[in-house]
N, C-alpha and C positions, 0 to 999 in steps of 0.2 A: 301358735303359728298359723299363718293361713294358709290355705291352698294353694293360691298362686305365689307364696314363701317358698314352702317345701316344694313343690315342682322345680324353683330354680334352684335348689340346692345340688351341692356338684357331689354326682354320684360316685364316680369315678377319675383317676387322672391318665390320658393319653398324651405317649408324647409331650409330655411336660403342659401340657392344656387342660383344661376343666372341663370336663362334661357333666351338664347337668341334667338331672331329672327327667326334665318335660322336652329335651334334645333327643335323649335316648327312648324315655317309651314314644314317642309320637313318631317317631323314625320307624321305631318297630311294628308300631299299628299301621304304617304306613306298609311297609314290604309284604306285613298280614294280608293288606287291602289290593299290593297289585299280584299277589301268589291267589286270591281269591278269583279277582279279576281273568287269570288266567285261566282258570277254573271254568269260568262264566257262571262263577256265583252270587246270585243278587248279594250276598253277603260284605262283598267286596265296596257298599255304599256306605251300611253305619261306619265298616272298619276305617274308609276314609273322613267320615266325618265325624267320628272321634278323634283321628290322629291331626285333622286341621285344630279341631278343640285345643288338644293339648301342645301344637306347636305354636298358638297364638303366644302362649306362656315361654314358648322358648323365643320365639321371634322378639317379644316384649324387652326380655331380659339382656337381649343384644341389641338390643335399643335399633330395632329394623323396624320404624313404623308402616314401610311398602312391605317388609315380610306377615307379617300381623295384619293389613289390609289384603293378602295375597290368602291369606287362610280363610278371613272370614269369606271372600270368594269363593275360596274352595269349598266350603261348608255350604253354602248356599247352592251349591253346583251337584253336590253330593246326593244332599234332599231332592233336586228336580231327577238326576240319574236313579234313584233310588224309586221315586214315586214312578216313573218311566219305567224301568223293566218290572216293579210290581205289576204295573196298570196292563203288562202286556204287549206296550208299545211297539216294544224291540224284540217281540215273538214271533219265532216262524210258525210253519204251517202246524206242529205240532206241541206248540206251544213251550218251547223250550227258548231261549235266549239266544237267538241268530246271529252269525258273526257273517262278513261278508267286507270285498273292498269295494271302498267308496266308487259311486262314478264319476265323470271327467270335474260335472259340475259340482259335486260337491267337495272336491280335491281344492277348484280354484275357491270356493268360496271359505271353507278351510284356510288356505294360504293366505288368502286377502285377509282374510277377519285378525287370522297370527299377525301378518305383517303391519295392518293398521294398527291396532292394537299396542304391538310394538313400539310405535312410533310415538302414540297417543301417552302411553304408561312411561317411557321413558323420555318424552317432553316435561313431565308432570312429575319426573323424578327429579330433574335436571333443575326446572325451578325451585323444587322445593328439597334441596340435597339433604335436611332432614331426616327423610323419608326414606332413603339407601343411601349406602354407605359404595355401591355397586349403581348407578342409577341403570345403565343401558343392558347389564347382566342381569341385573336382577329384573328388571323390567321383559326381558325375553324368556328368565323361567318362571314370572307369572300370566304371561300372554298364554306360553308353551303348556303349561301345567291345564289351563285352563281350555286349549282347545285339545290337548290329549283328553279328557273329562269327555268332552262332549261328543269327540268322536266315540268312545267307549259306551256313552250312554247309545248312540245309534248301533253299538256292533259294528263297528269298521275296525280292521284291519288293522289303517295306519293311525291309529289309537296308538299301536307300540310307536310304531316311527316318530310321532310327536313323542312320546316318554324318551328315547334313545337322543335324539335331537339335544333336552332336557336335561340329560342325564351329563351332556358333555359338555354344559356349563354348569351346570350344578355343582359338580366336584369340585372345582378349584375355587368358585364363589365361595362355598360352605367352609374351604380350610380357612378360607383368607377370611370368612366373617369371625372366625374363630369357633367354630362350631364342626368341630372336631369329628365328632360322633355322626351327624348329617356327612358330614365327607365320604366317611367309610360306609355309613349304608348306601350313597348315592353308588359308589362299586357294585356294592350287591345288587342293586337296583339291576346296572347293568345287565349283568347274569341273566336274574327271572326277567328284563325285558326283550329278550335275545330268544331266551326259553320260548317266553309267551307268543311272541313275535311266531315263531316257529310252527309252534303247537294250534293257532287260531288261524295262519294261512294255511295248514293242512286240512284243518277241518273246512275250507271254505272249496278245498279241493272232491273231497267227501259227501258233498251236499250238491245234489243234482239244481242243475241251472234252475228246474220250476220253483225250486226251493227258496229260491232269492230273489225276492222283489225286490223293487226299486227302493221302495223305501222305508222295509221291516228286513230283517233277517234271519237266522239257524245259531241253535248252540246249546247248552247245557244250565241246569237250574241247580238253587243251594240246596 
């Protein structure tokens, strides 16, 4: 049996549904990756891009070729945020992993890039319905996924608010794709991004203004 076999084997049944394999760990290395995250542990990079890894395998098996496009994404996005807070990038003055909220301008270009983005992915779903079975849902939790990433890789703040955003179409997309198990972790999602959300604006309260440049920031290492 191969690899990409056994991953979609159904491990469990909920709810009279199948969850399979590569649903359930890549979901799990996924909450690994935003409970690291929360942390501000570099570590929070490979966990995400292993769990895109192994949700290519799940997205595959549901025959979602924009969910399986939307990981390789993420995987690709994982390595730039990973090599970023290695490199220091995203270091405060004491070299630890800076968190900080965005400023005005990079709020709107944030916005712009979601909303074009949007528009762009989910024109491109709509000709090719193929590719989602969701074109305009799923097309906003890969826009959304992907600028929550990038904020994160900067230490902003509203890193969570794009997750939270995410998270509230995420759920209902995942029951209806039949993917049962992504449904129930996108709940817990909620949770630690409410947590995290929480715990990263206090520290930005904690970190004296010199502490925060324009455009590195403060926080904690793996």
């Amino acid at each position: 049996m191969s690899a990409l076999g056994a991953l979609n084997d159904t491990a469990f049944v909920v709810f009279g549904q199948k969850v399979i394999w590569s649903d359930m760990i890549g979901n799990l290395l996924g909450l690994t990756a935003l409970a690291l995250g929360w942390r501000r542990s570099r570590l929070t990079w490979p966990a995400q891009l292993l769990a895109g890894v192994v949700l290519v395998a799940a997205y595959h098996s549901a025959e979602l070729s924009g969910g399986v496009g939307k990981q390789l994404l993420v995987i690709a996005v994982a390595v730039w945020g990973w090599r970023r807070w290695r490199s220091g990038a995203a270091a405060g003055e004491d070299g630890t992993i800076a968190v900080r909220f965005a400023t005005g301008r990079e709020r709107l270009a944030l916005l712009a890039g979601t909303v074009a983005g949007t528009v762009a992915v989910g024109t491109l779903f709509t000709v090719f319905p193929t590719l989602s079975w969701s074109p305009w849902a799923d097309a906003y939790i890969f826009v959304g996924t992907i600028a929550a990433m990038v904020a994160q890789a900067r230490g902003l703040v509203e890193f969570w608010f794009a997750w939270l955003l995410v998270d509230l179409v995420g759920v209902p997309l995942a029951f209806s794709s039949g993917l049962v198990f992504s449904g129930l972790v996108y709940l817990v999602y909620l949770v630690l991004v409410l947590w995290g959300m929480r715990a990263w604006w206090l520290r930005t309260r904690r970190t004296p203004a010199s502490a925060q440049p324009t455009r590195t920031v403060e926080g904690a290492v793996a």
